[in-house]
N, C-alpha and C positions, 0 to 999 in steps of 0.2 A: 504494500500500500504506500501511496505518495502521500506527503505531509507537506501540508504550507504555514506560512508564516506571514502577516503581510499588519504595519502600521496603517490605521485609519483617522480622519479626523473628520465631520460633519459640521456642515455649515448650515446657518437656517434659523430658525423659532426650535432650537434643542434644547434649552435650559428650561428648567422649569415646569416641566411637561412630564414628564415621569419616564423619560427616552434613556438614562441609563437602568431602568429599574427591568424595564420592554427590552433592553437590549442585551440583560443578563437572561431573561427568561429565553429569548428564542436561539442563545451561544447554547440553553442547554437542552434545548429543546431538538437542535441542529447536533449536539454531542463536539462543539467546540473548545476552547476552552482561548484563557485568556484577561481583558483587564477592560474597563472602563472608565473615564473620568471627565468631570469638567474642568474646560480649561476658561483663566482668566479672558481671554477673547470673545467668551461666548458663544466658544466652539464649544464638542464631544469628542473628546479622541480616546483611544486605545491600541491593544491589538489584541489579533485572532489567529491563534494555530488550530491546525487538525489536519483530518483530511481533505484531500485540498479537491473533493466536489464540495464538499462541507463547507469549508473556506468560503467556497466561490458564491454558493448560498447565501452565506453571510453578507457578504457583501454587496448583494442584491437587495438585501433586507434592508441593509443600511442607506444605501443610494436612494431605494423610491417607499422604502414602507414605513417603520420606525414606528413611534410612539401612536397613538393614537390622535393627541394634540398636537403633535408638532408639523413643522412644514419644512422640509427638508429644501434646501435650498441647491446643494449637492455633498458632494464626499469625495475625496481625497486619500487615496492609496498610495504608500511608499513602500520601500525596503521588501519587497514580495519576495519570499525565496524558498526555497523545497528545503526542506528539515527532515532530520532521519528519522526524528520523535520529536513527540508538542514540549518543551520546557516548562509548561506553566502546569500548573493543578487547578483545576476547577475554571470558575470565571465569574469576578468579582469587581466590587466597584469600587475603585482608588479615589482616596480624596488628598 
């Protein structure tokens, strides 16, 4: 099995919305794992390992679906890279 690894950050109406709370449920819902946080900008960022169709889910979710309140404006992928195994445990929200 292939494993990704990939930085994201969302731009938009993300704070305040319960969009890291929705974005912990569907990392586990998807069997991802990884990190979420608010950043002072007013952005969402984190990242997401797994399997990298799982990944790639993810990052679907994040681009056009998200919270229920929010308005996703877009999202921004860095550092994408295939990993032997996920490093992180679970997937949880950084403050």
């Amino acid at each position: 099995m292939s494993y990704t690894s990939v930085d994201f950050e969302v731009h938009g109406r993300v704070q305040g919305v319960c969009f890291r709370m929705y974005t912990e449920d569907e990392a586990r819902k998807l069997g991802v794992v990884g990190w979420v946080r608010n950043t002072r900008q007013g952005t969402v960022d984190g990242q997401v390992q797994g399997p990298t169709d799982k990944v790639r889910q993810m990052k679907q979710w994040l681009q056009h679906e998200g919270s229920p309140s929010s308005i996703i404006d877009y999202a921004t992928f860095r550092n994408e890279k295939t990993i032997s195994k996920p490093t992180q445990k679970g997937f949880f929200t950084r403050y």
